[in-house]
N, C-alpha and C positions, 0 to 999 in steps of 0.2 A: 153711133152718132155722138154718144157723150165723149168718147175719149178725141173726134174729132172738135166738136168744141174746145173743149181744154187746149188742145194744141194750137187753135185759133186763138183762142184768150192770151195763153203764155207768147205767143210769136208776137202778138201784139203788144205783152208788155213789154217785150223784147225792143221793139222799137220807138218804143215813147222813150226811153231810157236814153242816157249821156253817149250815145254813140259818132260823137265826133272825131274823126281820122285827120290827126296831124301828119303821119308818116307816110312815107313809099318804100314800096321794096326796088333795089336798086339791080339796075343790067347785071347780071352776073350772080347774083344771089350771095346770101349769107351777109346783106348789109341792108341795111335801113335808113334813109333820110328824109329829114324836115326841111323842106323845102321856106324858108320861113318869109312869110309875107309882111310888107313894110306895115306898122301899125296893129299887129298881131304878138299879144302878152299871153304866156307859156311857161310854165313852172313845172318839171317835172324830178324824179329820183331816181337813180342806176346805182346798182350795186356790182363792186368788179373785185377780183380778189387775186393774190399770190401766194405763195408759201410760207412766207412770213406777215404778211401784210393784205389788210382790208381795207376796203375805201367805198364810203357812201357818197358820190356827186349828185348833189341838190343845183341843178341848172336852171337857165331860162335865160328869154328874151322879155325884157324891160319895154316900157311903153316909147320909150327914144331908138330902141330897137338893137340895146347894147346887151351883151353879154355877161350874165349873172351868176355865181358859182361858188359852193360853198361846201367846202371839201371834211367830210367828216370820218376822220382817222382812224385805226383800229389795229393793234399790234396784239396779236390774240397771245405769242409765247411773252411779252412784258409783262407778268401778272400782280398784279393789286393787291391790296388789302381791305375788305377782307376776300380771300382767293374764292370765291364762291364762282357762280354760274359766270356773273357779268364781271370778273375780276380780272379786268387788260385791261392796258392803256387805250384811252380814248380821248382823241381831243376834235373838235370841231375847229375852225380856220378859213379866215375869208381874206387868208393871205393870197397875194397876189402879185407875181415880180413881175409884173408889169406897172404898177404903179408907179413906179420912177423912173419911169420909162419917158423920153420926149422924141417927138418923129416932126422933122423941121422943127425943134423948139419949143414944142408944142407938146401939152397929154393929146393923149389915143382918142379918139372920136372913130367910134365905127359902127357899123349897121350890117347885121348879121344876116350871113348870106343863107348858111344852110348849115345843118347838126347833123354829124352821118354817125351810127354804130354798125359795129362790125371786132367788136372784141375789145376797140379804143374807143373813143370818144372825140370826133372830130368836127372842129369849126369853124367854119368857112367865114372870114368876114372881109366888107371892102372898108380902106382907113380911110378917112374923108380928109385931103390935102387940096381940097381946091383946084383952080383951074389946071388944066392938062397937067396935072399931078394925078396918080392912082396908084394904091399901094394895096397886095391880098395878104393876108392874115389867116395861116390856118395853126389852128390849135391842135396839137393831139392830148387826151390824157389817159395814162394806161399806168397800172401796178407791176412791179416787176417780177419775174415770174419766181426767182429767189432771194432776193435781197430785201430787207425792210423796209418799200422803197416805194413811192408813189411819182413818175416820173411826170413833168411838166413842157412840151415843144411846142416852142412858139418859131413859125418858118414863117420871113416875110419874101415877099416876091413882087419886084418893082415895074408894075404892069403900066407906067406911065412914061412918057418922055422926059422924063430931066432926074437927075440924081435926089435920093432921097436921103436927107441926115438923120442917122439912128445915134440914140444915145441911150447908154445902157449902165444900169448900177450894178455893181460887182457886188455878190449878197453871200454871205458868210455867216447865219446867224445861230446860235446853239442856245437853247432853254432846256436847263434839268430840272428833274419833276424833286418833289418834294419825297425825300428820302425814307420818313417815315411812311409811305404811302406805299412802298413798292415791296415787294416780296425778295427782288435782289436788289435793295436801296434802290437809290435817285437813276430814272433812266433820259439820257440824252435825245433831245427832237432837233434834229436840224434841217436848217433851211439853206439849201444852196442854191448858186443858177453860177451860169456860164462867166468868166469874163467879164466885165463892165465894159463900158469906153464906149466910141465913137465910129460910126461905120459907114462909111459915105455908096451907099448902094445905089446903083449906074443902073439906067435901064435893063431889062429883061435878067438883070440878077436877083441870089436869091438870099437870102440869112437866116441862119439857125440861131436861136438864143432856148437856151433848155435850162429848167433847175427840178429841183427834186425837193420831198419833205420824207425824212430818213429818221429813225427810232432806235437806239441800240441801249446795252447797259453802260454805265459809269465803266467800267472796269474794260472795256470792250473798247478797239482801236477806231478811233474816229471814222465816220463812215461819211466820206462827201463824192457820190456817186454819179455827179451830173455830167462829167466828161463823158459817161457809158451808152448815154441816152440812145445812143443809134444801135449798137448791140443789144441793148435792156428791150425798145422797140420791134429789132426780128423775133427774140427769143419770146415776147407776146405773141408775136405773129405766127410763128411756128408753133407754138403750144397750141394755141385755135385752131390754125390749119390741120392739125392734127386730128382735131376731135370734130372738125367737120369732114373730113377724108373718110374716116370710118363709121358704120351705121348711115347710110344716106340714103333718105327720104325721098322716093323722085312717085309723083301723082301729079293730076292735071289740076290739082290746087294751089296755087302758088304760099297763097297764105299758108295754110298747111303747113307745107315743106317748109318755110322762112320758119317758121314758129318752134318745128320741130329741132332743125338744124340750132336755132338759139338757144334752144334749150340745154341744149345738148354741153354750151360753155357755160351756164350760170352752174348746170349739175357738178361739172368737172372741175373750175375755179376754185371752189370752196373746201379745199381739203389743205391742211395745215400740216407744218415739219415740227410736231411738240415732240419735247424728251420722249413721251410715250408713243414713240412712232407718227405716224402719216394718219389725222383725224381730221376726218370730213365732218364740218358746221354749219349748221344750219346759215348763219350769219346774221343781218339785222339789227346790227349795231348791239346786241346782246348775245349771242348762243356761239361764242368761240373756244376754241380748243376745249371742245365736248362732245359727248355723242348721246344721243338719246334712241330709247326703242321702238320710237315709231319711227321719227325721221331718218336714222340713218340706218339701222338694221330692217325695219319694215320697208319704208317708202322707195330710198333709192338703193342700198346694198343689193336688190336685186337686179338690178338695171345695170349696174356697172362691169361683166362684164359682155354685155352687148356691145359696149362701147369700145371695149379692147382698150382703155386706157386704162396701162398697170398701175399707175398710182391711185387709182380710183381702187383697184380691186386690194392692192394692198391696203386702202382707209377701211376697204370692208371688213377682209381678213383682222384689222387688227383692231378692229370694234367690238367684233363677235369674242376675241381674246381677251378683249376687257371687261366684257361681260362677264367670260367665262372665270372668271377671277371669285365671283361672289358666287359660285354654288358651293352651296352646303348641305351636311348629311341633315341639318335641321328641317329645312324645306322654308326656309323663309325667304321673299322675294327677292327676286333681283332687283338692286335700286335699278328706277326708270331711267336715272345719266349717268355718266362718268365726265367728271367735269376736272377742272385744272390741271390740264396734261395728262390725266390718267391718276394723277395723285388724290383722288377726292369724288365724290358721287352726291346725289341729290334722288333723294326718295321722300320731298313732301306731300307729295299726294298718296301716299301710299301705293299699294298694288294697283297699276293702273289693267293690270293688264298684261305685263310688259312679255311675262315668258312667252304666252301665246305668238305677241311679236316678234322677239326673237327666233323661235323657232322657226315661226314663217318663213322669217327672212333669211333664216341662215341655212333652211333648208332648197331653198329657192335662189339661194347665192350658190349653195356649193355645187347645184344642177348644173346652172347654167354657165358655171365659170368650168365646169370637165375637166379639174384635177382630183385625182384619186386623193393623193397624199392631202391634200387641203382638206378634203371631203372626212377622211378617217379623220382628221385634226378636230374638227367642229364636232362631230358624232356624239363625244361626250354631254357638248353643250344640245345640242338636239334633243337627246333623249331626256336630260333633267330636266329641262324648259317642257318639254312632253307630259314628262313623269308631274311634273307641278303643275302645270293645268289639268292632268287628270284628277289628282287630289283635290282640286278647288270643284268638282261639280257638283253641286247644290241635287236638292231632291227631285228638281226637276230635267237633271242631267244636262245642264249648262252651266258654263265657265262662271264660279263667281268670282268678284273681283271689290275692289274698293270704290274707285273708281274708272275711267275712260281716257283715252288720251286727251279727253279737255277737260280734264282734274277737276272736277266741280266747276268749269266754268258753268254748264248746262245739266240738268240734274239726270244719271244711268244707273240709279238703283241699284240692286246690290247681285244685278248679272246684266251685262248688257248683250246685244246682238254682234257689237262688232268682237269683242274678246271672244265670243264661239267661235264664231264665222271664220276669224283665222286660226283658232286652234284646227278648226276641221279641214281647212286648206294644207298646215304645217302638217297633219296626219296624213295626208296624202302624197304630198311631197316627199315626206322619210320614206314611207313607204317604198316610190320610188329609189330614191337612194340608199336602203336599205336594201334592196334586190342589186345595184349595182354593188356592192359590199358585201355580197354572199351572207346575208344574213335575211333569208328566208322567210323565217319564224315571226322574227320580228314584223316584217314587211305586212305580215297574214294579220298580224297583233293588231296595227295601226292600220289597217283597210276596214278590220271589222268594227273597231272603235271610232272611224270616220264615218262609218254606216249607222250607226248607233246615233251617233251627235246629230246627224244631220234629220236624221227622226225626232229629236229631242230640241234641237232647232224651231222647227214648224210647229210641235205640241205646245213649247213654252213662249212663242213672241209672235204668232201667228194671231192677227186681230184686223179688226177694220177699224181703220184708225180714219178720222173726218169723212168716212164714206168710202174708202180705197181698202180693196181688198190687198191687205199689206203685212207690215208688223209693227209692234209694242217696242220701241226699240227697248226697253225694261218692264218689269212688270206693273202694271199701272200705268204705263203713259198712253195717253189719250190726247197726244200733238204729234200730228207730224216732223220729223226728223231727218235731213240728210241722210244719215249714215244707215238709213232703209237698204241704201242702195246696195251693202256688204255685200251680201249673201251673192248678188248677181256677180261680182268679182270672182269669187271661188266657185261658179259652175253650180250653184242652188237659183234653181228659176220655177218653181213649183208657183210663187208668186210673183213672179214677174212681171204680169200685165200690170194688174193691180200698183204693184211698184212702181212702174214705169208711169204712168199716169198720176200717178201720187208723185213723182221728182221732180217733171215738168207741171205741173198745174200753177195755179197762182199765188195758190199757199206757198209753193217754196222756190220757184225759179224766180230770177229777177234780173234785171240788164248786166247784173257781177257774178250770175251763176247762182247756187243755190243758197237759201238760207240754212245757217246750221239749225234753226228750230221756227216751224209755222209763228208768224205774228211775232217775232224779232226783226232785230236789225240788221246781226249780224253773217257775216258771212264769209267762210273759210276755201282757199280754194280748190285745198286739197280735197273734200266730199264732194264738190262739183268734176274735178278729175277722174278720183273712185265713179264717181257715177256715170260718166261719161264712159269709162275704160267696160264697166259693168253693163250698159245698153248695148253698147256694139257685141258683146261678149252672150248676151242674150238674144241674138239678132234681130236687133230694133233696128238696124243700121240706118235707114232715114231718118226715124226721129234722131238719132243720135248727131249723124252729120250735120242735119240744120243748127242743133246746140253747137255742136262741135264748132263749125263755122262760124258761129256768131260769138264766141267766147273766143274763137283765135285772134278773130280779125281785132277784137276790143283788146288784146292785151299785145297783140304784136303791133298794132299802128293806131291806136288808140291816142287816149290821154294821157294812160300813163304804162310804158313800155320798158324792154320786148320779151319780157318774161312774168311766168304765170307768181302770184302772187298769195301771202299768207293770210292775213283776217283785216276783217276792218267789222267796226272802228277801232278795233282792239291793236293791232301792228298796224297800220298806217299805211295799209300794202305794201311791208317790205317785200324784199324782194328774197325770203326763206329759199334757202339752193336745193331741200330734198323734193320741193311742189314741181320745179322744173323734171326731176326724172319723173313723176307721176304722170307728167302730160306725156314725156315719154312713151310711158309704159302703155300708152291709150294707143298708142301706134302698133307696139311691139306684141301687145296681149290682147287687144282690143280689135284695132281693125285685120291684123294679119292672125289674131289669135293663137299666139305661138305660147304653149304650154311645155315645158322643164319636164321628160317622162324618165329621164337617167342622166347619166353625165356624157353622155354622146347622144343623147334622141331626144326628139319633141315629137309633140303633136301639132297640129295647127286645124284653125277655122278659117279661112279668109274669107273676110267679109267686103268685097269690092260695090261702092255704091249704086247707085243707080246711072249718075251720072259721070261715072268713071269708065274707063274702058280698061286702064291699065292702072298699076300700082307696081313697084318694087322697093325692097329694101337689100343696099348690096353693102360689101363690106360689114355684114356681122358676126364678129368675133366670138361668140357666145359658144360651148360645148368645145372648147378647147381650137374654134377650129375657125375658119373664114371663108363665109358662103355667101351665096345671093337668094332670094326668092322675088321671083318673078310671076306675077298675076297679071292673066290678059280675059276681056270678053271674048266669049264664042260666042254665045249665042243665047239672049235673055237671061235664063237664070244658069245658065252652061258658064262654068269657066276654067281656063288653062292652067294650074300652079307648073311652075319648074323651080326645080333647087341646085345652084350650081356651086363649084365648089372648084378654084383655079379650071375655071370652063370648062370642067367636067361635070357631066349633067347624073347629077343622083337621084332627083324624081322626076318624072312627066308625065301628069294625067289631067286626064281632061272632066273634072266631074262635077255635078249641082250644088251649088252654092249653097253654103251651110254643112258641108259634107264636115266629117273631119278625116286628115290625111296626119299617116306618122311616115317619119323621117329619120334615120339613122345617121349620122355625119362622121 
């Protein structure tokens, strides 16, 4: 009765909350549009990225119902001084080649029709020309997929009877940065657009005018790109199309699937061409050309290759390599980043933790990416990340550590639950990969020391914390905590109810998902992900799904969208690229429960809801290979898995829900 309360309370606070839906999912899927109504003010943020270049668009529709936009730059290999974390060029710019623009003689006057994403950014508006005059206005805006290069189209389209006069300024502008400030002196920002002049456009014609805002060094051959625009536009297009093609989501949720499938671009976008190879960043106008050991070795390096995009799996591959750079026979930590291209690292919080993460993640990458030679590559890093989390365990046989991956923002004692919880995942994983690597012994080493911790787990953070039979996420703490939720991630559910009832109650759910600490403010979305990926994984699957649902539809058609987001108040919900694979992984681990048992086999749980009949995920590149799994109802709690593989069928049984089934590929 109690725990059905709770879920009544929380569902409730759930809907007193900002849950207003500007967006639509559009016919065809994998696009979003705001339909935008006359006398309706709207401000929101998207983050989009290329291989040299990042771009934060601060948009919206104005009380006159015009279009607002303020494009905030980001050249992650341009690096500053001093070269630290945040050391790229960055400029903010509410330039606009439209400004000198006149249509009949006249500035622009428009009233914005509709905002579509779909990888660009597109704006629908009507010009206001008065009687049997009518002029369509669509904007694209998209980053180029390799040039330093954020491209700008403006296509008009003369939807009225009488010709319409365009007049256009021809824009050539260059500003170098201040020379002392740059790590290779003063770098160039240019601002181009098309041609200027004069365009007498005739009914049912149409006109392109494009410019671009471009970044290179001093030394570096002028870069004015905006001729390119129709090319620079398929090659976004094709880079998306790409990464919605592979890994697809198909259930009778629409939100879901749209949520899923966007994610999927914010994950893949964010990886960078630095001297030190292909580094995937988090982004947010701070964390460029760097990699960190939770976000990009924990959170998404394992995700990527599901995706089957090789540039994803080479940022993984060559993060674990940068890591692997800093072990030593001393046993001192691995710094938690590797920042300026690989040239430089940050370790101020100390030992956050980070080997436990790496290991996880690198054991958990070289599974599911099913190359051998990769897998031998990383082994070294494996086992010393291994070997140093076994030296840190304290008397009570858990991981000690300095701090947590939220560095003293919130206080984890001097062992926390999440640094075990993935050492004891990472122990399981080699394991596996140690058996494909004919290394045996070892394999027995780390299954017995997995069994060991996970005793040592329950003894030492096992408590009733506010009344929930739960855990201490440290010793002494006596407040509930998101990150409860670990242990359910890596297959520890000894406390699960307990947990689960402690995630959602009112002390920590809230209309933005979970609070990182009872009686704060704040809130991360990555522990709401973890936790969500960890119910389905314990088979809560209804309470799960309700969260789950109610957390997509706020962040894919919400306020502020189409991807999942990092803290507030603390980032501003940027829009962090490793939180997108986490929601991911709620699919891939979570509701199909697909676990990494070698570098050609999983396990899996499919957990099909109540009110689904079917589910599939086709196109998964994961285990060196490309397969489908397909989940259908038989019959209540009866259901069908098949595993196909170029429509040759590798498993087919029909067994009880919650079963687990392994799979060889």
């Amino acid at each position: 009765m109690r725990k059905l309360f709770l879920l009544a309370i929380s569902l409730l606070c759930l809907e007193s909350g900002n849950a207003q839906q500007y967006w639509n999912i559009d016919n065809g899927g994998n696009s979003i549009t705001w339909q935008v109504k006359k006398g309706v003010v709207h401000q929101d943020h998207i983050e989009m990225g290329g291989k040299r270049v990042a771009v934060v668009l601060r948009y919206g529709v104005n009380a006159d119902g015009e279009f607002e936009l303020n494009k905030s730059m980001v050249w992650p290999m341009l690096r500053t001084i001093p070269n630290n974390t945040h050391g790229c060029l960055m400029r903010r710019f509410d330039w606009n080649p439209l400004d000198a623009m006149t249509i009949n003689k006249r500035s622009l006057e428009e009233q914005v029709r509709s905002i579509t994403l779909n990888g660009t950014m597109e704006v629908i508006s009507d010009i206001n020309l008065g009687k049997n005059n009518s002029l369509l206005l669509k904007r694209t805006y998209f980053p180029s997929t390799e040039l330093p290069s954020l491209f700008e189209v403006y296509e008009f389209t003369n939807t009225g009877k009488k010709v319409v006069s365009l007049e256009m300024a021809d824009i050539n502008d260059l500003v170098t940065t201040n020379q002392a400030k740059g790590v290779d002196g003063s770098y160039n920002i240019c601002f181009t657009a098309s041609s200027g002049g004069t365009i007498e456009l005739a009914p049912g014609k149409s006109f392109t005018y494009a410019a671009s805002i471009s970044a290179y060094k001093s030394s570096e051959k002028k870069l004015s790109p905006t001729d390119r625009y129709a090319e620079e536009l398929e090659k976004r297009k094709e880079i998306v199309n790409e990464w919605m093609e592979n890994l697809v989501l198909d259930t009778p949720d629409p939100i879901i699937n749209e949520m899923f499938a966007f994610s999927k671009i914010r994950a893949c976008e964010s990886i960078y061409e630095t001297k030190g190879g292909p580094m995937h960043g988090p982004g947010g106008e701070s964390y460029y050309a760097a990699i960190w050991a939770n976000d990009q070795a924990e959170y998404i390096n394992p995700y990527f290759p599901f995706i089957g995009y090789q540039y994803g799996n080479a940022s993984a591959l060559n993060s674990f390599k940068h890591f692997a750079r800093y072990m030593n026979d001393d046993w001192k930590p691995i710094p938690s980043s590797i920042i300026a291209e690989g040239d430089s690292y940050w370790n101020g919080a100390g030992d956050r933790g980070d080997a436990a993460m790496i290991a996880y993640g690198a054991a958990r990458y070289a599974l599911a990416n099913g190359n051998k030679e990769e897998a031998k590559e990383l082994w070294p890093l494996i086992q010393w990340c291994l070997e140093f989390s076994h030296r840190k365990l304290n008397e009570g046989g858990v991981v000690a550590s300095d701090r947590d991956e939220l560095e003293g923002r919130f206080p984890a004692g001097k062992a926390n639950l999440c640094t075990s919880s993935l050492y004891y995942d990472a122990l399981l994983s080699s394991a596996y990969l140690a058996d494909d690597l004919g290394k045996k012994a070892v394999a027995k080493k780390y299954r017995s020391q997995a069994k060991e911790l996970e005793k040592s787990i329950d003894s030492y953070f096992a408590s009733e914390v506010e009344g929930f039979d739960t855990y201490a996420y440290y010793e002494g703490n006596d407040v509930l905590r998101a990150w409860i939720c670990i242990p359910l991630t890596v297959g520890i559910n000894k406390r699960a109810s307990g947990t689960i009832d402690a995630l959602f109650s009112p002390r920590l759910w809230t209309d933005n998902g979970l609070l990182t600490q009872a009686g704060s403010k704040t809130f991360w979305d990555r522990s709401t992900l973890y936790a969500l990926r960890g119910v389905f994984m314990a088979g809560e699957v209804e309470k799960a799904m309700e969260f789950m649902k109610r957390y997509s539809a706020t962040r894919l058609l919400g306020a502020h969208v189409p991807y999942a987001v990092e803290a507030w108040p603390e980032g501003g919900q940027r829009h962090l690229s490793a939180e997108s694979g986490l929601y991911g992984r709620i699919i891939t681990e979570g509701i199909f429960g697909i676990r990494p048992t070698g570098l050609h086999s999983f396990s899996m749980i499919p957990r099909l809801p109540q009110d689904w009949n079917r589910m599939s995920l086709r196109k998964i590149k994961a285990f060196g290979s490309d397969f489908d799994i397909e989940v259908s109802r038989v019959k209540d709690q009866v259901i069908r898995v098949i595993v196909k593989r170029a429509e040759k069928i590798i498993l087919d049984k029909k067994v009880k829900s919650g079963t687990t089934l392994n799979c060889k590929i």
